[in-house]
Backbone atoms as SQL, in Angstrom:
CREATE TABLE atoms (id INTEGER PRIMARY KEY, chain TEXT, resi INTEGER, resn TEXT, atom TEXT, x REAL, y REAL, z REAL);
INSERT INTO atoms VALUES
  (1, 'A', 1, 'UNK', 'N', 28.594, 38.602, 94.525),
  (2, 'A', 1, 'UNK', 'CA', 28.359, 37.178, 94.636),
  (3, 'A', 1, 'UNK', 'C', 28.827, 36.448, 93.375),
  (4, 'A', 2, 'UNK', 'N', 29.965, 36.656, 92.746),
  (5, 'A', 2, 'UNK', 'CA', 30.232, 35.949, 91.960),
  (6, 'A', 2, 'UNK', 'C', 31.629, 35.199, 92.159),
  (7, 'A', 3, 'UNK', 'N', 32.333, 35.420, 93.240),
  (8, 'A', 3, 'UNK', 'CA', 33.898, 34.337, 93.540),
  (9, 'A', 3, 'UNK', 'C', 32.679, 33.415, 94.518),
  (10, 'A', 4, 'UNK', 'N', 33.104, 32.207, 94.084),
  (11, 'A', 4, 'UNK', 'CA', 32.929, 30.902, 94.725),
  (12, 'A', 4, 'UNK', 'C', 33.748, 29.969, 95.260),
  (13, 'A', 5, 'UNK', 'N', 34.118, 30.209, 96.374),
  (14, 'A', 5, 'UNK', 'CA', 34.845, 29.325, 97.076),
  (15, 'A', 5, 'UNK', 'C', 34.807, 28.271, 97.022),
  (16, 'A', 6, 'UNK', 'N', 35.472, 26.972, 96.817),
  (17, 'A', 6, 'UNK', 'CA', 35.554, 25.773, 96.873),
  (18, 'A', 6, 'UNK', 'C', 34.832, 25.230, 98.405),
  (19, 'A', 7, 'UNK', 'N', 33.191, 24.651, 97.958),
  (20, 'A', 7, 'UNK', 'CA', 32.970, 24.001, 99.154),
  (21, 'A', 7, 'UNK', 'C', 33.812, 22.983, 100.131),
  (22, 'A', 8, 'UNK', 'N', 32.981, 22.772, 101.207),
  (23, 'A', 8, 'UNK', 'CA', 33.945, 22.226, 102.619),
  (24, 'A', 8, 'UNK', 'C', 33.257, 20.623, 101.846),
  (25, 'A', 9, 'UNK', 'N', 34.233, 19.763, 101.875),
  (26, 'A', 9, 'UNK', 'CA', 34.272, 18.198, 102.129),
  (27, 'A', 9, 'UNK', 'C', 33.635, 17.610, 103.236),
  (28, 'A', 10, 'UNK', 'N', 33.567, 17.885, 104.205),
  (29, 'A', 10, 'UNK', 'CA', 33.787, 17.422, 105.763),
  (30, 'A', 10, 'UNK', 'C', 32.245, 16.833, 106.024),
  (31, 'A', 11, 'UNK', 'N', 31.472, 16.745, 105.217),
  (32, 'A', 11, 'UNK', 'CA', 29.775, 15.731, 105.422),
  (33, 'A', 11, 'UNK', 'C', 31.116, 14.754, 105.898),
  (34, 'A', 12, 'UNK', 'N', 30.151, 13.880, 107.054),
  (35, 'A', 12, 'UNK', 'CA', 30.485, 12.821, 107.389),
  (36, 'A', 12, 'UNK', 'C', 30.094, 11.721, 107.866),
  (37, 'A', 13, 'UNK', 'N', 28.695, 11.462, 106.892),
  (38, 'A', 13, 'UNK', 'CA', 27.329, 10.623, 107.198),
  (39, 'A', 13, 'UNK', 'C', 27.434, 9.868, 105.637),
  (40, 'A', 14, 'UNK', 'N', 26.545, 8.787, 105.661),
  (41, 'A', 14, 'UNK', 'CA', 26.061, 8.410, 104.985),
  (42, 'A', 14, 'UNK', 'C', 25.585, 8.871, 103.800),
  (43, 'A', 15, 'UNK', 'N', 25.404, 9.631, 103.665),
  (44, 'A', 15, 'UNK', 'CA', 25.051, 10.806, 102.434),
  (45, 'A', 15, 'UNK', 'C', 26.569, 11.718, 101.884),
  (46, 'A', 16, 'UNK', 'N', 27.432, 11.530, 102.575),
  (47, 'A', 16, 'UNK', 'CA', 28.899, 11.807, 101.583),
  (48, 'A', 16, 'UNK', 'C', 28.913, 11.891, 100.154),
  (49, 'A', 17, 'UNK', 'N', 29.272, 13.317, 100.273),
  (50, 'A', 17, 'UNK', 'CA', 28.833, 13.584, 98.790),
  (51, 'A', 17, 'UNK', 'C', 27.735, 14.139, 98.509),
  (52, 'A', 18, 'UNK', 'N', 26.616, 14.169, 98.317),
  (53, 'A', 18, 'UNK', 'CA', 25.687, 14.324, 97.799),
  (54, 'A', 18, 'UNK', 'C', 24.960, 15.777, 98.443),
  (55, 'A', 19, 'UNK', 'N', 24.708, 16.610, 97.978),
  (56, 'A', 19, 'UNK', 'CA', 24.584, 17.720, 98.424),
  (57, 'A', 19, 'UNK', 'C', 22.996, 18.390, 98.177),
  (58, 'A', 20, 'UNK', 'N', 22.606, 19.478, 98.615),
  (59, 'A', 20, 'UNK', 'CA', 20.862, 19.447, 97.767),
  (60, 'A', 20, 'UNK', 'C', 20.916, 20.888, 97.828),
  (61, 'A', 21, 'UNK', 'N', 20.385, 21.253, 96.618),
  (62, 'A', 21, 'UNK', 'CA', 19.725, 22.344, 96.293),
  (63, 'A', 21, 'UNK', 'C', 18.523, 22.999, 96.143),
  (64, 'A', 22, 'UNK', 'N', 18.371, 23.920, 97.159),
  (65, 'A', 22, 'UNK', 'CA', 17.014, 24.545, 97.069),
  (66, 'A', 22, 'UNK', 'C', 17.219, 26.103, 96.896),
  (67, 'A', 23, 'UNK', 'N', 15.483, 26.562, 96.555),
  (68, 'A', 23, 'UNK', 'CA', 15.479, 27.664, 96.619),
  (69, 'A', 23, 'UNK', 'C', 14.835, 28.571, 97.973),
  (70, 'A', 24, 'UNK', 'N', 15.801, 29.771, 98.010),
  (71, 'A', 24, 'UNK', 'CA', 15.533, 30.306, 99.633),
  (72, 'A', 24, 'UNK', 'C', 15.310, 31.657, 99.456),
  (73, 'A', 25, 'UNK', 'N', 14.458, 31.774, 99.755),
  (74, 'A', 25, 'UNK', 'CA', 14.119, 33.948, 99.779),
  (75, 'A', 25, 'UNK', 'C', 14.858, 34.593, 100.210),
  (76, 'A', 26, 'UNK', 'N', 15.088, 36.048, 99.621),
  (77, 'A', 26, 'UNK', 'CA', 16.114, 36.718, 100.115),
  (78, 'A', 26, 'UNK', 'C', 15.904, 37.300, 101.235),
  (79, 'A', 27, 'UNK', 'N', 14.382, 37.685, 101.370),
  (80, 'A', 27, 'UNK', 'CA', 14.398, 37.968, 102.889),
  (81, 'A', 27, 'UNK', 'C', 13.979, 36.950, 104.069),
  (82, 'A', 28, 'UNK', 'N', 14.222, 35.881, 103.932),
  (83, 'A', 28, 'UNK', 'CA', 14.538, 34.798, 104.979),
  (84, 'A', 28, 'UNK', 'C', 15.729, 34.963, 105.523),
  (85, 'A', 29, 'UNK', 'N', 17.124, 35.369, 104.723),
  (86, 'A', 29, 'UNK', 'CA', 18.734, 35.153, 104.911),
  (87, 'A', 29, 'UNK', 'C', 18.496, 36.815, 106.138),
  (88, 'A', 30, 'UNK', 'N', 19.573, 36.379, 106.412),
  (89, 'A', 30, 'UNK', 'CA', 20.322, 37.328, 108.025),
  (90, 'A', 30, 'UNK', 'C', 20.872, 38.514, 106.976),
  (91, 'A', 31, 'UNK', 'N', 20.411, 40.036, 107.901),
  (92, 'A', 31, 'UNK', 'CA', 20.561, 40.924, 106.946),
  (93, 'A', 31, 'UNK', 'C', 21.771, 41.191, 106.840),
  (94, 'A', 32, 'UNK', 'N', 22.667, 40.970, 107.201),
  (95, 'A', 32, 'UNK', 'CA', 24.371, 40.624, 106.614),
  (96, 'A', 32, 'UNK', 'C', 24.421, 40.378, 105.305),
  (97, 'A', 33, 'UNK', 'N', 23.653, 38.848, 104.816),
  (98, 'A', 33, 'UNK', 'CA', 23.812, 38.353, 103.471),
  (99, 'A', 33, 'UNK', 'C', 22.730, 38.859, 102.611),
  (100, 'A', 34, 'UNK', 'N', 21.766, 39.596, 103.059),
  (101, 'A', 34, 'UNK', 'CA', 20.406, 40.367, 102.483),
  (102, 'A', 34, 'UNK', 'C', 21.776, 41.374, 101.558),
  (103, 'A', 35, 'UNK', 'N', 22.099, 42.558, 102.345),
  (104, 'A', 35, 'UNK', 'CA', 22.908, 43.661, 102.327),
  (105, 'A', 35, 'UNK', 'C', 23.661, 43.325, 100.844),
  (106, 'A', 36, 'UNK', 'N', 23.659, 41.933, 100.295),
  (107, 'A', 36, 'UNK', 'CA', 24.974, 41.837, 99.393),
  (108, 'A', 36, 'UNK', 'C', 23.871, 41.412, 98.332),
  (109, 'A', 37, 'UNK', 'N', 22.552, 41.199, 98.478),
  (110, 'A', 37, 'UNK', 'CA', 21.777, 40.884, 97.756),
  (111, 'A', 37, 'UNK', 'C', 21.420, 41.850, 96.033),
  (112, 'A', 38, 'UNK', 'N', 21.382, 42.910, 96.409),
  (113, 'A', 38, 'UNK', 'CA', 21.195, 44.186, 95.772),
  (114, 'A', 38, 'UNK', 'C', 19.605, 43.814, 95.179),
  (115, 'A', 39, 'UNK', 'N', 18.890, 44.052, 96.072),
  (116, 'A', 39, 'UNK', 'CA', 17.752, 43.546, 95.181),
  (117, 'A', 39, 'UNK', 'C', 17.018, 42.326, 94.622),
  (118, 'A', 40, 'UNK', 'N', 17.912, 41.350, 94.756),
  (119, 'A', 40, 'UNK', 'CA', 17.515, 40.099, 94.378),
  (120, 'A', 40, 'UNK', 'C', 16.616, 39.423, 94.797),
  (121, 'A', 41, 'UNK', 'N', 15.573, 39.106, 94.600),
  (122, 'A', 41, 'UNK', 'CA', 14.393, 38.267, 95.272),
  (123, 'A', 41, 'UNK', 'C', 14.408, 36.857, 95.718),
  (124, 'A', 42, 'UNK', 'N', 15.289, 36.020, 95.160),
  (125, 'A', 42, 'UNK', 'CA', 15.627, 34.744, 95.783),
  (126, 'A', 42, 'UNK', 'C', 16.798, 34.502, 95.297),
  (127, 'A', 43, 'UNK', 'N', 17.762, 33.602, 96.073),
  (128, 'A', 43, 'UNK', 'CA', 18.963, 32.830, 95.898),
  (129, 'A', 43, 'UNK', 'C', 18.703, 31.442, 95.495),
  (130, 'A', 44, 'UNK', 'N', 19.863, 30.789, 95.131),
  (131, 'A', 44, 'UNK', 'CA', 19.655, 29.182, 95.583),
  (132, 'A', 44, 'UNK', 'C', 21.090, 28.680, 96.560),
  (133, 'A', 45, 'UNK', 'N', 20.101, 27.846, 97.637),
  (134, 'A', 45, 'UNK', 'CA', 21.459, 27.414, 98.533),
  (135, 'A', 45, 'UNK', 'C', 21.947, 25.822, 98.074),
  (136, 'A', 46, 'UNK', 'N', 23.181, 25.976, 98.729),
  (137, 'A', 46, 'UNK', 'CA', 23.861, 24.409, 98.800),
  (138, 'A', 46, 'UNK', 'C', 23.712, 23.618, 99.815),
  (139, 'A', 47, 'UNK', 'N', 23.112, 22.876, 100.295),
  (140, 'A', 47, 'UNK', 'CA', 23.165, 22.452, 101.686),
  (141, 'A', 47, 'UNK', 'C', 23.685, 21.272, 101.630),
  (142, 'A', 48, 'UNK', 'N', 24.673, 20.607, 102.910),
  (143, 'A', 48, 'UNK', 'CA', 25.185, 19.495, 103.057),
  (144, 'A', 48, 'UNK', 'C', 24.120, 18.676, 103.452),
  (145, 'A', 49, 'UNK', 'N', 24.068, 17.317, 103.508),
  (146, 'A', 49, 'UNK', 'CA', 23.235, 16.787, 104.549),
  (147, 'A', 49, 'UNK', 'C', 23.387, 16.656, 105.983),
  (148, 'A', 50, 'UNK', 'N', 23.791, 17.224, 106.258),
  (149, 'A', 50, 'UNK', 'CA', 23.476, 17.971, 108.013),
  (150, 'A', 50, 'UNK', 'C', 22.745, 19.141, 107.829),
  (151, 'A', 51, 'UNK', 'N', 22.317, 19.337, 106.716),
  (152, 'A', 51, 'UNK', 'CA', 21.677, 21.220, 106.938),
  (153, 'A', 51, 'UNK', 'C', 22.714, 22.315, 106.716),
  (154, 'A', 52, 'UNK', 'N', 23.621, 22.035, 106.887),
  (155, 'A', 52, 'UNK', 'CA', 24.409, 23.331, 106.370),
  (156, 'A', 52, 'UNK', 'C', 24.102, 23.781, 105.560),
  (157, 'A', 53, 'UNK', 'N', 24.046, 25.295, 105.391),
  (158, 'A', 53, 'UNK', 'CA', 24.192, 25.819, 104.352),
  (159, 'A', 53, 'UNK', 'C', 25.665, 26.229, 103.841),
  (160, 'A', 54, 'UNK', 'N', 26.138, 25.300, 102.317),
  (161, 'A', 54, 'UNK', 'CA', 27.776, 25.659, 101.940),
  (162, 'A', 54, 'UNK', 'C', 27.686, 26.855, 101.031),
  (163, 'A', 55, 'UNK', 'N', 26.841, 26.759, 100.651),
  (164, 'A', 55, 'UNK', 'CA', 26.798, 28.160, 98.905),
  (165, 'A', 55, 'UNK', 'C', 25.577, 28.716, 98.592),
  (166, 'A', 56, 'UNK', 'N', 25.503, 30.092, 98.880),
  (167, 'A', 56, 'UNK', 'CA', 24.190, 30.278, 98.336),
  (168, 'A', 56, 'UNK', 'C', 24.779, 31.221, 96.761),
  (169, 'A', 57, 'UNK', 'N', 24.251, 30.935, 95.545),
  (170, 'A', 57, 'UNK', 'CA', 24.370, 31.474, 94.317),
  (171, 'A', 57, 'UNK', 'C', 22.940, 32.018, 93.757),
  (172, 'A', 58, 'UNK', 'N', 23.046, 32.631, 92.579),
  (173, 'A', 58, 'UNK', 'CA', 22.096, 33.489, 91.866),
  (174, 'A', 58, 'UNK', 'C', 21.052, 32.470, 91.391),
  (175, 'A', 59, 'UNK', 'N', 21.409, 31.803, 91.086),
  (176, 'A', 59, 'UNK', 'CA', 20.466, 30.520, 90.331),
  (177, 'A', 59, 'UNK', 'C', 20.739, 29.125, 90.126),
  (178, 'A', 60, 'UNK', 'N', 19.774, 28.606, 89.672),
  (179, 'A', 60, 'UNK', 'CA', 19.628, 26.971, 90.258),
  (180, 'A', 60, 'UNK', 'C', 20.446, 26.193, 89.568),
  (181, 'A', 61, 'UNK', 'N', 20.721, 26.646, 87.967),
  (182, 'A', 61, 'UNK', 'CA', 21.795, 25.986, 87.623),
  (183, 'A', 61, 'UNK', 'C', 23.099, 26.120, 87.873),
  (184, 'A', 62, 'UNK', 'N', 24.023, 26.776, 88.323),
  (185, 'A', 62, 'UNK', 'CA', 25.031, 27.865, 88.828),
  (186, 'A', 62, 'UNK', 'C', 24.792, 26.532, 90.253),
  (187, 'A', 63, 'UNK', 'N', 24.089, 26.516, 90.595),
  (188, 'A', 63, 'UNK', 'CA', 24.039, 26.037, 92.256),
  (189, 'A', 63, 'UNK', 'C', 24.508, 24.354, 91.809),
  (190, 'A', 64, 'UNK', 'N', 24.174, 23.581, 90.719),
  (191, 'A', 64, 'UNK', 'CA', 24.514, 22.783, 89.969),
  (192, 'A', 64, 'UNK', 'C', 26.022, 22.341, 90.071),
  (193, 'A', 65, 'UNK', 'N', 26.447, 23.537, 89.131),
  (194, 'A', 65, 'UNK', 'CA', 27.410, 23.566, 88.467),
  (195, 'A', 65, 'UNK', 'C', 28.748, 23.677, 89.408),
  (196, 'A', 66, 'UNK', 'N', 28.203, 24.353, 90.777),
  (197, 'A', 66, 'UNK', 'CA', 29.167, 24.900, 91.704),
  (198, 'A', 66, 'UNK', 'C', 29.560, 23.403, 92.389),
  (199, 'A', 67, 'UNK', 'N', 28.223, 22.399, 92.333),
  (200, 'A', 67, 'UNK', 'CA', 28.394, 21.423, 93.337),
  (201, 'A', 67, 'UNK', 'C', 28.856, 20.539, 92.582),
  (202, 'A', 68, 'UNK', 'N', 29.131, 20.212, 91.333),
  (203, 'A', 68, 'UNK', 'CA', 29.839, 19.660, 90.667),
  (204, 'A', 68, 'UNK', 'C', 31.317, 19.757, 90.618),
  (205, 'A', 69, 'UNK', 'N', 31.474, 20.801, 90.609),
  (206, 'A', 69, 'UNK', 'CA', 33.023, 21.051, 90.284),
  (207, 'A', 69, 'UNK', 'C', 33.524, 21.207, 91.514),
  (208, 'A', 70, 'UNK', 'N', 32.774, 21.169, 92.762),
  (209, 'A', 70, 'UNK', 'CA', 33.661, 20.502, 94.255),
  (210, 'A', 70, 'UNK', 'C', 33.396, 18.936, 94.470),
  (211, 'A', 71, 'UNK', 'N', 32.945, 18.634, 93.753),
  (212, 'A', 71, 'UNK', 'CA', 33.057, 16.884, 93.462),
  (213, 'A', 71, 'UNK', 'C', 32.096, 16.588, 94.231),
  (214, 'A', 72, 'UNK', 'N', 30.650, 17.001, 94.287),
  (215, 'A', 72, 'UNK', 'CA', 29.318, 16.706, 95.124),
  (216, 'A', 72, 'UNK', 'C', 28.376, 16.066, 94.017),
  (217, 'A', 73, 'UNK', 'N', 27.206, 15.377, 94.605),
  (218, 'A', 73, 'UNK', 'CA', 26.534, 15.188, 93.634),
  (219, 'A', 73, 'UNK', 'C', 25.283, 16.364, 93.996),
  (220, 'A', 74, 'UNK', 'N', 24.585, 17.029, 93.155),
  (221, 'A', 74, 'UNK', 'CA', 23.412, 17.357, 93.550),
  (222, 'A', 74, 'UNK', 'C', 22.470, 17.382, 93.662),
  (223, 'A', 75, 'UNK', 'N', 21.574, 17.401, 94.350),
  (224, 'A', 75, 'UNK', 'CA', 20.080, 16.826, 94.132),
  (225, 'A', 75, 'UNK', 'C', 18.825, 17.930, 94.919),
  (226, 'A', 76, 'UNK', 'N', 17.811, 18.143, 93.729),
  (227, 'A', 76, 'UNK', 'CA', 16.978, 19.332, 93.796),
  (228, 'A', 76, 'UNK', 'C', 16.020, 19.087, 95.090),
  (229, 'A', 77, 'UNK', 'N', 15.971, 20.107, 95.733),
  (230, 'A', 77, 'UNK', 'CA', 14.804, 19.779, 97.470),
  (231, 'A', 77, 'UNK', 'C', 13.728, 21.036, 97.467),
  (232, 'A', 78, 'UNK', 'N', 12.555, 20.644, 97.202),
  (233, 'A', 78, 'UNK', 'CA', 11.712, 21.527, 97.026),
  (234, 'A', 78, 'UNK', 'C', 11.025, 22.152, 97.976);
């Protein structure tokens, strides 16, 4: 889990741009993305405002930093 793909653009609401970050347990995720976990007890995701999930990373700043540099703003969802 460390190449990060350049998130998708394509929100197409009112909220353009602006993206939110939370934190999500590792065993909530589909054991596909568990499997790549190695142990890890929680992620943090990217979500568009439709709910997508675009990025899940190791930690909350990283989840930041990722949504920055695809030109999102981010904002923490508890």
């Amino acid at each position: 889990m460390t190449d990060f793909p350049s998130l998708p653009d394509d929100t197409n609401d009112a909220n353009k741009g602006i993206v939110y970050v939370r934190e999500v347990k590792t065993a909530d995720l589909p054991e596909s993305i568990r499997a790549q976990t190695a142990g890890v007890d929680h992620l943090y995701a990217i979500h568009a405002s439709t709910g997508e999930v675009l990025a899940l990373v190791p930690d909350r700043a990283q989840a930041f930093v990722v949504a920055r540099q695809n030109e999102f703003s981010p904002v923490s969802v508890h």
